[in-house]
N, C-alpha and C positions, 0 to 999 in steps of 0.2 A: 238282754233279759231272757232266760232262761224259759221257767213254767210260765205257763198261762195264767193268767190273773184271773182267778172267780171272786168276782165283784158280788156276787150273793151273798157265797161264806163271810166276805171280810167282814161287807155289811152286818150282818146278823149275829160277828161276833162283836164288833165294838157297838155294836146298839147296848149288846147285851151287857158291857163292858159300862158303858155311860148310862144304863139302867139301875145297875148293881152300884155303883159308884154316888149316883143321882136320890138312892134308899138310905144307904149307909149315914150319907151326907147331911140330910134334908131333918130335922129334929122333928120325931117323933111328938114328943112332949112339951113343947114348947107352949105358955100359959094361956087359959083360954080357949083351949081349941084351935089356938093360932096352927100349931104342930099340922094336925089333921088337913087345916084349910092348906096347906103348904103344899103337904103332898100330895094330895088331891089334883094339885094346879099343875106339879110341873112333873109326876108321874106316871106310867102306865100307858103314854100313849105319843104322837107326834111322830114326824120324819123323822127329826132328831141330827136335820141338815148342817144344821150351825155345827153341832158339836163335829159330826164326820169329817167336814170341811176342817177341823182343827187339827185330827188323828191324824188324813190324810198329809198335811202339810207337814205335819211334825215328821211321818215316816219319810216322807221325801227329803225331808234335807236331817235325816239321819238325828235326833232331837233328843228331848228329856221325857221318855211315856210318860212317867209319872206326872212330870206337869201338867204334858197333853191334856192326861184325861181330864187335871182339874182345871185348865183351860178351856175343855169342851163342856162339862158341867155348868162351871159359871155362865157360858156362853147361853146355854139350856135355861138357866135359871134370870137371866137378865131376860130372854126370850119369854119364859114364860110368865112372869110381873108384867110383861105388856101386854100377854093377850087376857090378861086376870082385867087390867085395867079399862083396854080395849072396847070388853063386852060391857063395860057399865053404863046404865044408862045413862048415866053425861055424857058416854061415848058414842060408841055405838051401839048400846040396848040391845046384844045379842044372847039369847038364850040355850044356845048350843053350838058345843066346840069339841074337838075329837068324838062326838057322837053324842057326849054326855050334857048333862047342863051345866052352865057355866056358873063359872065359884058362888059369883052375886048371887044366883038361883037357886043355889043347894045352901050357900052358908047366911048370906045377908049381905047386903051391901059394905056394911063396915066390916065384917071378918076379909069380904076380901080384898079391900082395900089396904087391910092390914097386912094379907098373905101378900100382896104385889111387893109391898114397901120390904117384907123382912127376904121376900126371895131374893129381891132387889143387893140389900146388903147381904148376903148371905154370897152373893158371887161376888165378889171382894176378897169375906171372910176366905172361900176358897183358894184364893189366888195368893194369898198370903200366909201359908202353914208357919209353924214352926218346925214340923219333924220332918219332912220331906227333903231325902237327903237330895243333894245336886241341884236343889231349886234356891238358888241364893237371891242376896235382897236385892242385886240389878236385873235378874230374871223376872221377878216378881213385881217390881215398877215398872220392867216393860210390858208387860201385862195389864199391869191395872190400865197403866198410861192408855195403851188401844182399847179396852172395852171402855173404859171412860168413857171415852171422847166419842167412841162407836154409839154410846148408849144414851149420849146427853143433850143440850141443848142444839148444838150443831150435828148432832147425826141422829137417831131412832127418835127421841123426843120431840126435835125441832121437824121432822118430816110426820109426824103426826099432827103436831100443831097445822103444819099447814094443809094437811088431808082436813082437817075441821074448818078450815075458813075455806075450801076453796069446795062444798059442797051447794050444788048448782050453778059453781062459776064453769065457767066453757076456758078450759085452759088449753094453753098450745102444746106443743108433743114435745119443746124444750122444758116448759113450766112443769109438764107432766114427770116427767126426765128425772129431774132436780128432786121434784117431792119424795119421787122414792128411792132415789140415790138416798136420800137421807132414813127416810122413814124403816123401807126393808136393805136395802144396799150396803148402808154403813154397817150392819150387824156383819152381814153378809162378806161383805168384804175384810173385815175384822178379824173375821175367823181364822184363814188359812194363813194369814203376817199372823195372830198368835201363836196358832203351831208352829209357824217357825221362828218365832222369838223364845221357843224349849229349844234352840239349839244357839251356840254360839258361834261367829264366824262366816254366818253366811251373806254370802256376796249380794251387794244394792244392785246388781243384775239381777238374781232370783228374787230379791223382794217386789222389786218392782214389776217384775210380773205379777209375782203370785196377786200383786193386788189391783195389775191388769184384770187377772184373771178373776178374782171375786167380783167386781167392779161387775164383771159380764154375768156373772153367774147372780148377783142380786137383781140387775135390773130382768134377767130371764127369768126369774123367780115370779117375780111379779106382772111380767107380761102372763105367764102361763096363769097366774091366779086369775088375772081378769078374764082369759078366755074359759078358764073353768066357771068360773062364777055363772056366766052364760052359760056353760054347753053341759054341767055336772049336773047332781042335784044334793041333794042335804042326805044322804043314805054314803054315797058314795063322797063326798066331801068331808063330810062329818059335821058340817054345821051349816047354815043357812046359805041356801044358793040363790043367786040372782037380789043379795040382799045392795050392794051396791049400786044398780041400776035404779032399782026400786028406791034407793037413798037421796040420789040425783047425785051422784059423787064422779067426777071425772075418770074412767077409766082406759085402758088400751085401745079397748076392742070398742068402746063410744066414739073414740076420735079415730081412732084407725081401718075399724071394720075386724070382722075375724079374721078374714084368711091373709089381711097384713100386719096383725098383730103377729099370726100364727107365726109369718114371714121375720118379722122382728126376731121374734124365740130363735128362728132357727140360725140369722146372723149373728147373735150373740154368743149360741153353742160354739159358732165358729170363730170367732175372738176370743174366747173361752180358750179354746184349744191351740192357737197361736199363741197366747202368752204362756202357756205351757211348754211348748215347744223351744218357745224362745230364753225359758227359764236356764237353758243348762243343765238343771236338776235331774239326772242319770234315771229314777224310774216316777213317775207320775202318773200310773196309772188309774191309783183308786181316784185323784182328783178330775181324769179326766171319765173315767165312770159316773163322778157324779155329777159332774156336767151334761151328761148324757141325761143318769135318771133328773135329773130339775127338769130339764124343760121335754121329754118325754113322758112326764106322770101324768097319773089319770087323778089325783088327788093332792 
């Protein structure tokens, strides 16, 4: 490896990249005000982890951009139908998310109920062009096939289901484990085997890291959220802090304590960065960058 990797610039251009992409995309006009409630939910603000995680993989094992980004997009837009969902009050009754108020609060329950469901299929639609040259229809079923199954009963849906039955149960740190393996994990993990399902050819060595490596980088995710929930506040969060404790919801840092959750985070960066290692995959750096910023952020 030659120059030096600035993980700022990459970042701040594919954000910029899966922002522009995420406008373009996202129908203005669509009836009702559905349109508005759409882009409201999944524009203008977020890490924007999922999608990076997709870029990242794709450039490492040399891939299709063009799908990447509508890989990362979908990924972005399946992400943000959950937390439209998320905040409702069947859910969790949350009135503020990237800073702002969330969809239910600004549009009404049913608009965004509505916006969840069409953002929902709208990362499909993405996944599935017509005019994108080099994205043919076995790239495109491997695609759906991982967010699917990322996004449905057995991964992001079924691990929320069970974050709602298991609030004021006292779960074990494997039952804890599982819930968000599924719930944030499966997305997570999702991401970087789709970037590299934009490339053809590559070795079930490298996959199977790569989803080592998500595996570690979703469940870091979510340690770090639980010790932020405690230690942030709603300025710097951008939506309600210490709402999980307050909910009576089993977290990290309730069964583990902080400073062995924090411990948690920091063994995972480090299996993180082994199945990276072990991948093969000649340059990996932004993914091991953002294994870094996950479990280093302050938000």
């Amino acid at each position: 490896m030659s120059a030096a990797f600035d993980f700022p610039a990459w970042q701040q251009a594919q954000r910029a990249r899966v922002e522009q992409a995420l406008s373009d995309w996202t129908p203005p006009h669509a009836p009702g005000g559905l349109g508005e409630a759409m882009r409201y939910a999944v524009l203008g603000g977020g890490k924007r982890l999922r999608a990076l995680l997709a870029l990242a993989a794709c450039e490492a094992v040399g891939g299709h951009a063009g799908a990447a980004l509508r890989a990362a997009c979908a990924l972005e837009c399946i992400h943000a139908y959950s937390l439209v969902h998320d905040d409702m009050p069947c859910m969790d009754n949350d009135v503020l998310r990237r800073g702002q108020p969330t969809v239910h609060v600004k549009f009404g329950e049913a608009q965004a109920l509505l916006a969840g469901d069409a953002l929902q299929t709208l990362a499909f639609e993405l996944l599935t062009p017509d005019e994108e040259q080099g994205m043919d229809g076995a790239m495109q079923a491997r695609l759906v096939a991982l967010l699917a199954r990322a996004a449905g009963a057995l991964g992001m849906a079924g691990g929320q289901a069970v974050d709602l039955a298991s609030v004021g149960v006292q779960l074990t740190e494997p039952q804890l484990r599982e819930m968000h393996r599924l719930k944030t994990g499966a997305l997570l993990r999702a991401a970087p085997l789709m970037g590299a399902a934009c490339a053809a050819g590559v070795s079930v060595k490298a996959l199977e890291a790569l989803g080592d490596y998500g595996d570690a980088i979703g469940l870091a995710f979510q340690v770090i959220d639980d010790v932020l929930d405690v230690t942030g506040s709603d300025a710097a969060l951008g939506k309600t802090a210490g709402k999980d404790a307050a909910a009576g919801k089993p977290t990290y840092v309730s069964l583990l304590g902080l400073d062995a959750a924090r411990a948690l985070a920091d063994e995972l960066h480090a299996k993180a960065l082994a199945a990276l290692a072990a991948s093969g995959l000649p340059d990996t750096r932004a993914l091991a960058a953002l294994a870094a910023a996950t479990v280093h952020r302050d938000h």
